[in-house]
C-alpha positions, 0 to 999 in steps of 0.5 A: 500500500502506498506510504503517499497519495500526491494530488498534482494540479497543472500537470502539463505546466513546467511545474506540475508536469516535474513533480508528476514525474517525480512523485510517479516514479516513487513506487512508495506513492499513489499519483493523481494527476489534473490537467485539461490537455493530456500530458505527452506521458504519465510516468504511472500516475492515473491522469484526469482531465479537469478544467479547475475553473469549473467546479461542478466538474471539480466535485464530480471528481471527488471520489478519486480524491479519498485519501490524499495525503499531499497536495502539489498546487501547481496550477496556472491561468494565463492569456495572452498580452502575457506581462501586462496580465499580471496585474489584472482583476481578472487574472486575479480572480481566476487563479483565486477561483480555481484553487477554491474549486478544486481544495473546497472538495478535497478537504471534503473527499480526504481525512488524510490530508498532511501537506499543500504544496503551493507555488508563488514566484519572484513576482513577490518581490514585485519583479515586474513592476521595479527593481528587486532589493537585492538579495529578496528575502521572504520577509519582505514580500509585497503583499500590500503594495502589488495586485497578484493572485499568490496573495489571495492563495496564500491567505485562503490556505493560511485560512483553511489551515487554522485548527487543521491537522495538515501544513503547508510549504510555499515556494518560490522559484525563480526562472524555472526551466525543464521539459514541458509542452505548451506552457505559458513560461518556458523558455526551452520550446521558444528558443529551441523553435528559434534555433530549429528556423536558424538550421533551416535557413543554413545558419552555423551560428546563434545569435543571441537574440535579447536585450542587454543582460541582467545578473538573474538565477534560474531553477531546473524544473526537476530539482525544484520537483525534488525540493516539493517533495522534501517539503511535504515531509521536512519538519522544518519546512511546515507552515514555511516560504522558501526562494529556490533557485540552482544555487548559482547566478547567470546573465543571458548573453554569458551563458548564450554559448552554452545553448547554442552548443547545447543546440548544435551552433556556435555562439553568434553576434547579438541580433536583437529579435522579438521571438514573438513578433518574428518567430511565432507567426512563422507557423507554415516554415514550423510545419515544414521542420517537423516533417523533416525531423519526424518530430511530434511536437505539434503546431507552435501554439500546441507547443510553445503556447505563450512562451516566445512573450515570455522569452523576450520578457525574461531575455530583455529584449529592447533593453539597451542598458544593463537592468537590475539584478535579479536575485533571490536569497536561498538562506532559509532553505538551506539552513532548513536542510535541503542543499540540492543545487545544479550548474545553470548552463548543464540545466540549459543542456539537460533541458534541451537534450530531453527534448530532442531525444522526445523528438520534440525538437530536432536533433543537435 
């Protein structure tokens, strides 16, 4: 009998598609796994579609969610017009309603709940409206000064949780990279599209296509699935905020010849390039690639989603002057016991390479 029954909301997303992968490989857990399109894999955990802003939909799924002991909340809902949503009502109230949704039925549907798993991000700090106090620390969030849905997250689980036998943990990644298809926030299926069309056109280099750099940090999807894991079990982690990051810092032109050889180029001249203005309407020259690679990877909507706005929001593009950096303090999480690091560049290359071996994107 299985020590563990993980719920994973989001299981397509770059989040919850690592941490169902995670989870299913532990043979010491029962994985449900939620999402509206169907992953391109399951790992061994039971998948059921479910479109969380629906709530009939949500109690019809009840039965399935009797005996739960964890909950990894990595859902999302984002549109298109990606940055300026951030801030919006509508936004807002959607991400609100769907973690309604789904935990007012699972509180009803276990007695065995022990752990809620719940993701926020660097937008805490208010990274997208000004420049970050560097290091960000958990205490010093912007919960008063910025709209944003992790807010009213937070609050409706610190509610729920008062007199409850179960915690919670939030983290806090930074820049999350990994293997993921049609998400909102990956960089990988953006930049790989980019290089496949440089191939295409008879190109031996890459040329880096952002703005002027920032001092930034990342996290590799997987060890971030691996530091959910340990917070659902670590006594120090209960009731706790933790940033997460690979343990290192990078500026994107720096670590631009790493993927471009992770890619099968060398590294290029700077050549500022909206991906998402110049890229993501190529869909027929897309078309043709995946013919002549085999590659199942479907059309640039069904697997880049939003990511070519978030690549040049995250890139820099138009930048023409350093920004500030962007730097969250690890700190707390290691003093809480979970020392998990990984090189950014060997992420960049581990991401890339999972996906060409998927025949997602076309072979070095």
């Amino acid at each position: 009998m299985p020590a563990k029954k993980v719920l994973v909301a989001g299981a397509t997303g770059l989040v919850g598609y690592a941490a169902m992968k995670h989870f299913a490989r532990d043979e010491k857990c029962e994985v449900i796994a939620l999402s509206r399109r169907r992953p391109d894999e399951s790992f061994g955990a039971r998948w059921l579609p479910l479109d969380l802003g629906d709530e009939a939909a949500c109690a019809a799924l009840a039965p399935y969610f009797a005996g739960v002991t964890h909950l990894v909340y990595a859902a999302l809902h984002e549109r298109p017009g990606l940055v300026a949503g951030w801030r919006e009502d509508e936004q807002i109230r959607t991400n609100d309603r769907m973690l309604r949704n789904l935990f007012g039925v699972l509180e009803r549907a276990t007695s065995a709940l022990r752990h809620v798993a719940l993701l926020q991000g660097t937008k805490a700090y208010g990274v997208h409206v000004r420049p970050m106090l560097v290091p960000a620390r958990e205490n010093r969030s912007e919960m008063h000064e910025q709209p944003n849905f992790y807010w009213n997250q937070e609050r409706y689980i610190r509610g729920r949780q008062q007199g409850q036998g179960w915690s919670w943990s939030i983290l806090r990644p930074v820049l999350i990279v990994g293997d993921s298809v049609g998400s909102a926030m990956n960089v990988i299926p953006a930049l790989g599209v980019y290089a496949a069309m440089a191939r295409h056109a008879g190109k031996k280099t890459l040329d880096y296509p952002g703005g002027v750099g920032r001092v930034a940090q990342a996290v590799d999807a997987d060890l971030l699935a691996r530091c959910i894991a340990w917070s659902g079990e670590a006594a120090a982690a209960r009731n706790e905020i933790f940033n997460v990051t690979n343990g290192d810092v990078f500026v994107w032109p720096n670590v631009w010849p790493a993927i471009a050889e992770a890619l099968g180029f060398a590294g290029g001249n700077h050549v500022p390039l909206s991906l998402d203005r110049q890229i993501r309407p190529r869909e027929a020259e897309w078309t043709e690639i995946r013919k002549t690679h085999g590659l199942r990877s479907g059309s640039l909507k069904e697997f880049v989603g939003l990511s070519f706005e978030y690549a040049d929001y995250t890139m820099g593009h138009g930048r023409t002057e350093p920004g500030p950096p962007a730097l969250v303090s690890t700190i707390k999480l290691m003093q809480a016991g979970f020392h998990d690091v990984i090189d950014t560049e060997a992420m960049f290359a581990k991401a890339f390479a999972e996906m060409q071996a998927k025949r997602l994107l076309p072979p070095r």
